[in-house]
Every structure is written in structure tokens, then in C-alpha cells.
VEXVODREN-831309 format. One record per residue (C-alpha): x, y, z. Coordinates in steps of 0.25 Angstrom, whole numbers, plus 2048, in hexadecimal, padded with zeros to 3 digits. Last residue first. Example, Ala and Ser with C-alpha at 12.3 -4.5 7.8 and 13.67 -1.06 7.14 Angstrom:
REM VEXVODREN-831309
   xx   yy   zz
  837  7FC  81D
  831  7EE  81F
This chain:
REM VEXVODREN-831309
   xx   yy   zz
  9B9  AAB  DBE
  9AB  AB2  DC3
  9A7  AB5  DB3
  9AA  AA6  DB1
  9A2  AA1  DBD
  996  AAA  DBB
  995  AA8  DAB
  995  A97  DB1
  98B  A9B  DBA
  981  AA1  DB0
  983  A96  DA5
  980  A8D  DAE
  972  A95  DB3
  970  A98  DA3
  96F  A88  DA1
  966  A87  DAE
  95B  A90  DA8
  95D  A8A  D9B
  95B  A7D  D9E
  950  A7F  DA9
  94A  A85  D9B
  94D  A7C  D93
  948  A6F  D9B
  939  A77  DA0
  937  A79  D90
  93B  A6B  D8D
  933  A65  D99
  926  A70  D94
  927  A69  D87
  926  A5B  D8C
  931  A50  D8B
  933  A48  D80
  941  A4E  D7D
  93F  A4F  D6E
  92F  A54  D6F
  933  A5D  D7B
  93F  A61  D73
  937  A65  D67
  92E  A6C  D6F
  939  A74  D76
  93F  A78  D68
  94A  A70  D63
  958  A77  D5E
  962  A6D  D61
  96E  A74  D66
  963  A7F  D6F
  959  A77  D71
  95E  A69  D71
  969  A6D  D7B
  95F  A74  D84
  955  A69  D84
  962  A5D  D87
  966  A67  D93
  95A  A68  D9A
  958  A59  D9A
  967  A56  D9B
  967  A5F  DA9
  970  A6A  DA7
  980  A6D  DA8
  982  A67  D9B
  97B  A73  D95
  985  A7D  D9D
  990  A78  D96
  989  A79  D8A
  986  A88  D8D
  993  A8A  D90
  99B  A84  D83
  991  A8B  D79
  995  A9A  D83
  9A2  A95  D7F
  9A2  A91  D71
  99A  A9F  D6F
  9A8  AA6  D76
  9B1  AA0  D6F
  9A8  AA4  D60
  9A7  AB1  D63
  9B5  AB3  D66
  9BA  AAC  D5A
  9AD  AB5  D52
  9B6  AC1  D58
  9C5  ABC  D55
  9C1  ABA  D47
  9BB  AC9  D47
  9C7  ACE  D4D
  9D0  AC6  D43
  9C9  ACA  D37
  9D2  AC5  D2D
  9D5  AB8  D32
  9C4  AB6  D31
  9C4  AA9  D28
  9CE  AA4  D34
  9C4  AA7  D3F
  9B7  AA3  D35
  9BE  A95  D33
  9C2  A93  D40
  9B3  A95  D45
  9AE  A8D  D3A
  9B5  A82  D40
  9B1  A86  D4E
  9A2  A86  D4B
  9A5  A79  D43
  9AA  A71  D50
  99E  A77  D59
  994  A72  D4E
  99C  A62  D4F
  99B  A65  D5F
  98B  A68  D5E
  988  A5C  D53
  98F  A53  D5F
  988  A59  D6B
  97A  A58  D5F
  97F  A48  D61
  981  A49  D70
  976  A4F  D72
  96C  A47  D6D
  972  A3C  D71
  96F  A3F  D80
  97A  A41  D88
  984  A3C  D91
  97D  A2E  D96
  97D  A2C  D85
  98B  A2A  D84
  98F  A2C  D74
  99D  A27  D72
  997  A1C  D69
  991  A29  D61
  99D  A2F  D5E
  9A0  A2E  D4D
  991  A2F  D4A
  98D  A38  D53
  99B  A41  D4F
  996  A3F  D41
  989  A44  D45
  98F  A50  D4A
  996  A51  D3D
  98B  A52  D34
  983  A5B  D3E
  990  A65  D3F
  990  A65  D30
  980  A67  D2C
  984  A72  D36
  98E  A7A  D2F
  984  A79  D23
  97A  A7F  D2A
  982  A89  D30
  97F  A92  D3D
  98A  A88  D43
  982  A87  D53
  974  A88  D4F
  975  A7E  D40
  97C  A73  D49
  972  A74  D55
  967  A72  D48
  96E  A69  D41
  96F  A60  D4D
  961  A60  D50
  95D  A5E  D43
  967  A52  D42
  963  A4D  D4F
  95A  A42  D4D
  95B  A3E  D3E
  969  A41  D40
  969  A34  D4B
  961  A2C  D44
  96C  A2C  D37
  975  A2A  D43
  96F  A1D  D46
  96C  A19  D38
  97C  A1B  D38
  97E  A0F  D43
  98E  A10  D47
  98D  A0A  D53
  98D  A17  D5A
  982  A1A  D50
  979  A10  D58
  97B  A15  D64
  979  A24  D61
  96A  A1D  D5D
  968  A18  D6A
  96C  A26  D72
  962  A2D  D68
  956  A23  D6C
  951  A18  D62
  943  A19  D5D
  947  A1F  D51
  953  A14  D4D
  948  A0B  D47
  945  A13  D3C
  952  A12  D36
  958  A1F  D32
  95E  A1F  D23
  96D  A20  D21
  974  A2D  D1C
  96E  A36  D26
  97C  A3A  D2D
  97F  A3C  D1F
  974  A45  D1D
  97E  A51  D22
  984  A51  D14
  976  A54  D0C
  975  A62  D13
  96C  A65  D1E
């Protein structure tokens, strides 16, 4: 990642933050603690990266959404509630939206780069509507599932961990994460059946 995005790494990581949970350590940075958020890159920054680099396609479009996602953790962290959601995420939720705001941004600047195609603006416009559509389904669906099923599909797909690395992550036996994903999935494509059934019967 390039040498800006080290800000967020700026001070050193005290030792003695490791054993806290990532709930305690969102805590601290909502009182302005900046080894905590140092902590907090070190725990996530991959992982951010990674949903980052998957949605823009761009590295360097992606070192940004990181950057600022962990701006907004840094700027909104006493707003953090931690019955909601787990802090993991709610950070990569943050890095997600900061993504999301860049997709759109090079969105109006493809459209108005392409004023002289205006059917093939129109079509990528199109395209586009229709992804962040089918992006604000699936979500919808996700929060319909139990947080364990949930929590594995969301760091698999925005997160990019394998079922090992989540069993490891998670604590929880292989076979658990397997058995989690795929009653996950199973449900997530029964939502996303019904809610095809009701829009196509409207």
C-alpha cells in the first residue's frame, strides 16, 4: 500500500493492547487514543484492503477507501454501539461505504468523460443502477440471518478469509464455519427468492 495510507500507522502499537477485545480497543480511540487505532489497522487493514481492492478494482482507489474508512473510525467511534454489531463489522461497514462513495465518483466522472457517447454512458449508468441494486438486496437479505451465519458470510465474501482462516479467527471448528456458510447461503438464496416473487407479483 502506498506510504500515505501509513498514517493510520504513524504511532507504534503497544503490546499491551493485544490481549484487549476489538470492542475495548474502539473504546479507547473514542477517546481519542491513536495506539488504539494504530491496533485497529493492524487488525483489519488487510482485511479492509482486501474488501476495498474487490469492489474498486483499483489498488490505489483502495488505499483511499481504506484511508478514509479509518478516518470515519477515527471521527465516529463514540457513536459505536457494540449491542448492534461487532466492531469488525462496523469498521469494514465504514471502509465498505467510503468504497461505495468512490464507486459513484468515478461513476460521474466516467458519465461526464463519455458526453460524447451518450448510449454507451447511458449503458455503464444502467449497469451500474442495477449492480447497486442487486449490492442493496443481498445486504438486506444478510441482515435477515442469525449474526453467526451472517458474521462468516460477511468476512468471506467482503473480507476474503478462507474457511480455515475463519475457524481460526472465529475460534470455532472448521466443520461449524462450513455448517454456518452453508445454512447461510441456503437461507440467503431463500430471501432473495421471495423478495424476486413479490416484486415480479407487484
Amino acid at each position: 500500500m502506498r506510504r500515505r495510507t501509513s498514517v493510520v500507522r504513524s504511532v507504534p502499537v503497544a503490546r499491551d493492547l493485544a490481549h484487549l477485545s476489538d470492542e475495548a480497543i474502539v473504546a479507547l480511540v473514542a477517546r481519542s487514543d491513536e495506539t488504539a487505532l494504530a491496533e485497529l489497522y493492524d487488525r483489519f487493514g488487510r482485511v479492509a484492503y482486501g474488501l476495498a481492492v474487490r469492489m474498486l478494482r483499483d489498488q490505489s482507489l483502495a488505499e483511499d477507501a481504506v484511508q478514509e474508512g479509518f478516518l470515519s473510525v477515527w471521527r465516529n467511534a463514540s457513536r459505536f454501539v457494540p449491542e448492534r454489531a461487532k466492531a469488525s463489522t462496523w469498521i469494514l461497514t465504514l471502509v465498505h461505504r467510503r468504497a461505495v462513495d468512490i464507486v459513484r465518483k468515478e461513476e460521474r466522472r466516467r458519465a461526464d468523460s463519455l458526453e460524447l457517447a451518450p448510449e454507451a454512458a447511458t449503458d455503464a449508468v444502467d449497469e451500474s443502477a442495477w449492480l447497486r441494486l442487486e449490492r442493496e438486496r443481498v445486504q438486506n437479505a444478510l441482515k435477515q440471518l442469525p449474526d453467526p451465519q451472517r458474521e462468516a458470510l460477511e468476512l468471506a465474501y467482503y473480507g476474503g478469509f478462507t474457511q480455515s482462516e475463519l475457524a481460526e479467527r472465529l475460534g470455532q471448528p472448521i466443520g461449524t464455519i462450513k455448517s454456518r456458510m452453508f445454512t447461510g447461503l441456503a437461507r440467503l438464496r431463500e430471501i432473495l427468492g421471495e423478495a424476486e416473487e413479490i416484486a415480479w407479483s407487484h
